[in-house]
C-alpha positions, 0 to 999 in steps of 0.5 A: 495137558495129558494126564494119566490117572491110576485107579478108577475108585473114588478118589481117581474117578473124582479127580478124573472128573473134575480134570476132564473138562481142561485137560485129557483124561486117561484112567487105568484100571486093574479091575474089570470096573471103577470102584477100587474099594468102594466095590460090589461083587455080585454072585446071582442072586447075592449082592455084595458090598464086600469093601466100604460099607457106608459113609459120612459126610462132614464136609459141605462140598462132599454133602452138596456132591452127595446131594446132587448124587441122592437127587439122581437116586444114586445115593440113599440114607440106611437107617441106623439099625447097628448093634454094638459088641464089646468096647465099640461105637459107630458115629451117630451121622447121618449113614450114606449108601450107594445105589444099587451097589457102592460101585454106583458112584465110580461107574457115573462119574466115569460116563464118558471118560477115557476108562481102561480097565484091566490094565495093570500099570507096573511100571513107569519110564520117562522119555523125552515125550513125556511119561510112559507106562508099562503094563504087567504084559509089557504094553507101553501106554502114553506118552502122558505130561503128568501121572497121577497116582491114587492107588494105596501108599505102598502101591505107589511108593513102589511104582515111582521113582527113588527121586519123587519128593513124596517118598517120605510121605508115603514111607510114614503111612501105615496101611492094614488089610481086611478079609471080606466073608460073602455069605448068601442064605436060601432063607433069611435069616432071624437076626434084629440088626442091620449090622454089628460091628465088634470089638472082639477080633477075628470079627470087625463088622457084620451087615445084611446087605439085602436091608441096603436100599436098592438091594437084591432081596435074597439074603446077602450077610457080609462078613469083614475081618478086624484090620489088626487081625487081617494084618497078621493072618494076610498070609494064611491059607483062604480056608483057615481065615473062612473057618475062623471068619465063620466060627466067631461069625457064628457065635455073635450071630447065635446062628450056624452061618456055615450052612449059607448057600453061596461062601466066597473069601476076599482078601484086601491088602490095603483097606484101613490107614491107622497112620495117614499122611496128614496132607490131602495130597503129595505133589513134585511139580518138576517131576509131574507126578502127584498121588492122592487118595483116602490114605493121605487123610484117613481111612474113610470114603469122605477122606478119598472126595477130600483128597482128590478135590484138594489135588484137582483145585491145585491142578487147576489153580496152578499158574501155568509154566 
């Protein structure tokens, strides 16, 4: 078959993957690069992870694909080095990065596939042939037997049509966003963690991204919003969520963090999911679309492996029509 799959992140890049040896792959991307919110941004000489920090593993297959991954040297442990602020606590599993940057994984599994980035696909058609795709210029991509999507919920939700068997699913996931705040010093600065996470909002999480292995040297503190909060302030202007970002930054750390060399603002639309939608994956055989992604189990990148492997044993498992 041909597939079209929507998003380079994880969960588009496992899938991908695990599809190419049967089938014929296209992904498309919006960025410049695999990654989606598994991303580095890099500002010479700073380094980012400016999306998903880290990740656990519970499940033995996403630990036997993070295995093989730590043999290759793209996965490393962080040591857990995470100061706790008001009524928080972080899991006390083993703490997985990637190397060099959390992007890592995404760009080796997408070695050798048909990746096309920055591709904004806006909309779909159905013809005779089969699917196509319209990107934000107006190109139409395909024709492709089936479409995959593994962009956020609401993503989806509006770049398939009314008549998905999925719309239910998708309208009961909630999604929140997450400022990211990059902050690179000229000098290191005198702080006794790795990274702090905080129960008091504007503030979610701080981490030194220069302590990460296979990290840059010079001096990289990231800075993520609280999701309620960046919820509520998605709409303010990039210069009063830095100042605010920074003030309360500045006080947990007991440090003027406005003085940093290099100050960059993120906005993530889609980054956490408080309300999943409790299966690993939505699929419409008679439509030939299907979607996953970490939003149908949770938030975390495990959630992400867990999904697309589901989706993808189902492709491969399903009798043929």
């Amino acid at each position: 078959m041909n597939i079209a799959i929507i998003g380079a992140g994880l969960a588009g890049s496992i899938l991908a993957n695990r599809l190419c040896d049967f089938h014929n792959v296209t992904i498309f991307e919006k960025a410049r690069g695999p990654g989606g919110r598994m991303s580095t941004r890099r500002a010479d000489p700073f380094a980012f992870d400016h999306g998903a920090q880290y990740f656990t593993a519970e499940n033995p297959d996403f630990q036997d694909f993070l295995a093989e991954m730590e043999m290759d040297g793209l996965v490393g442990a962080w040591p857990d080095q995470i100061a706790l602020h008001g009524d928080v606590r972080v899991s006390e599993k083993l703490k997985y990065v990637a190397i060099p940057g959390m992007n890592a994984i995404c760009k080796y599994l997408a070695i050798d596939m048909d990746l096309r980035t920055q591709i904004h696909i806006e909309s779909l058609e159905r013809t005779a042939e089969g699917w196509r795709l319209v990107d934000k210029k107006g190109a139409a991509h395909g024709p492709f037997d089936w479409v995959i999507s593994t962009a956020p919920s609401v993503q989806t939700a509006a770049l398939f049509p009314s008549d998905f068997s999925g719309h239910t699913a998708l309208r009961f996931v909630q999604m929140q966003g997450c400022f990211a705040l990059m902050l690179g010093f000229d000098q290191p600065l005198t702080l006794d963690w790795s990274a702090l996470k905080s129960g008091e909002p504007p503030i979610g999480w701080m981490a030194i991204n220069s302590t990460k292995p296979g990290r840059p040297e010079p001096y990289a503190l990231l800075i993520q919003s609280d999701n309620a909060w960046a919820e509520a302030h998605l709409e303010d202007e990039p210069e009063a969520v830095m100042d605010a970002l920074l003030e309360a930054g500045s006080k947990l750390a007991d440090l003027d963090l406005s003085v940093a060399a290099h100050q960059k603002l993120h906005r993530w639309r889609y980054a956490a999911t408080p309300k999943p939608a409790g299966q690993p994956f939505l699929f419409d055989a008679e439509m030939q679309l299907a979607a996953c992604g970490d939003w149908c189990l949770g938030s975390k990148v495990e959630a992400a492996f867990s999904s697309a492997s589901a989706l993808a044993d189902h492709i491969l498992t399903a009798p043929k029509a």
